[in-house]
C-alpha positions in Angstrom: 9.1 10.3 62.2 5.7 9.8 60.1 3.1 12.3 59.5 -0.5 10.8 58.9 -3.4 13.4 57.6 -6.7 13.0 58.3 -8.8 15.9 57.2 -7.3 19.3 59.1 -5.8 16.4 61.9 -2.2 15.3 61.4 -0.6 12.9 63.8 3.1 12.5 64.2 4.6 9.3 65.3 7.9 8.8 66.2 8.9 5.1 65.5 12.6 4.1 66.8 14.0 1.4 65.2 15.9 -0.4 68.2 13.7 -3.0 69.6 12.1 -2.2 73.1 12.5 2.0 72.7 8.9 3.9 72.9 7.6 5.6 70.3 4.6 8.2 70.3 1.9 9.9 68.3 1.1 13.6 68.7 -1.9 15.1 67.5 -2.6 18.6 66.2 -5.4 20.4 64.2 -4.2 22.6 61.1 -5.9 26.2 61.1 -6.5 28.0 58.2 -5.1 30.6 60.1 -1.4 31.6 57.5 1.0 33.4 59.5 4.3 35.4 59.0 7.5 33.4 60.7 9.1 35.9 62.6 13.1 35.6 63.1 12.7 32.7 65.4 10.6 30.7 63.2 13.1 31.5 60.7 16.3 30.5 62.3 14.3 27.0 63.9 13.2 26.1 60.3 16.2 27.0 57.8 18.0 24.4 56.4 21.8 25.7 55.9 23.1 22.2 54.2 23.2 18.1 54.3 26.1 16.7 55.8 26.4 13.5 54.5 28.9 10.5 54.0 29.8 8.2 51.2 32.2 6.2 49.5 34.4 8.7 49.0 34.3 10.3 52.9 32.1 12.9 54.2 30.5 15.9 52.4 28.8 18.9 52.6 26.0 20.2 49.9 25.0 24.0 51.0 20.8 24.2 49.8 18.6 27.3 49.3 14.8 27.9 49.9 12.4 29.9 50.0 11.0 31.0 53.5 8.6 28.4 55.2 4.6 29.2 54.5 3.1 28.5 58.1 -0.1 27.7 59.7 -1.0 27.8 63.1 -1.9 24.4 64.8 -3.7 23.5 67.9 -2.1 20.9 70.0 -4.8 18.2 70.8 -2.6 15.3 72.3 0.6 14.1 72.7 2.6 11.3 74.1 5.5 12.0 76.8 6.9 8.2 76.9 9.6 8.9 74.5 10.6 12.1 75.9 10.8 10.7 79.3 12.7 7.7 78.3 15.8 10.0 76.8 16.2 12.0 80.0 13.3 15.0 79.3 11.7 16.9 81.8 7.6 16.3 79.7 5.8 19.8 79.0 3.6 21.2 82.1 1.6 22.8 79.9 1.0 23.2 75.6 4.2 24.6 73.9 4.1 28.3 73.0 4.3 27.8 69.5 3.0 24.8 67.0 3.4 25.3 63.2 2.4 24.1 60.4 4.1 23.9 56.7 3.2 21.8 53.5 7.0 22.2 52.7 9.1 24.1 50.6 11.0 23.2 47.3 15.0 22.8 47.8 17.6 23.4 45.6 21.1 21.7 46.6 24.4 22.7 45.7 27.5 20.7 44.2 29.0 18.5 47.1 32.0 19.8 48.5 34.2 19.1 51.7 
């Protein structure tokens, strides 16, 4: 996935690298509006570790960060095609919740197994 900005727009698009699989933009407008993640927005956004594998076998790295500073978005457009294509049911109507973050700075640990 890609994130474009232009101005308070950001578009998503979702780009699969097997030949012949959609891919889709979505299209939101970044508020000004900051708000405070409550324990949802928490749990959906921590990152616990990277699982990863290399030469030597597979490995864990536990991370920290600080908590995620959101901003309310407005969903302006989105495209169902790749949704549809893995099996999903597309949204009747907007989600209940789009949010926003610039990021946060992460801090891994040592790798371990």
């Amino acid at each position: 996935m890609r994130v474009y900005g232009y101005g308070r727009r950001l578009v998503y698009r979702v780009q699969d690298r097997r030949p012949h699989r959609p891919g889709g933009p979505a299209w939101v407008d970044v508020s000004d509006e900051v708000i405070t993640p409550g324990p949802l927005d928490r749990f959906l956004t921590h990152r616990w570790g990277l699982h990863e594998e290399g030469p030597w076998g597979r490995y864990y790295m536990g991370l920290t960060h600080p908590v995620w500073p959101f901003r309310r978005c407005d969903p302006l457009d989105w495209d169902t095609t790749p949704l549809m294509s893995a099996g999903v049911t597309p949204l009747r109507a907007e989600p209940d919740s789009v949010l926003f973050s610039p990021g946060v700075a992460v801090r891994f640990g040592l790798p371990g197994r």
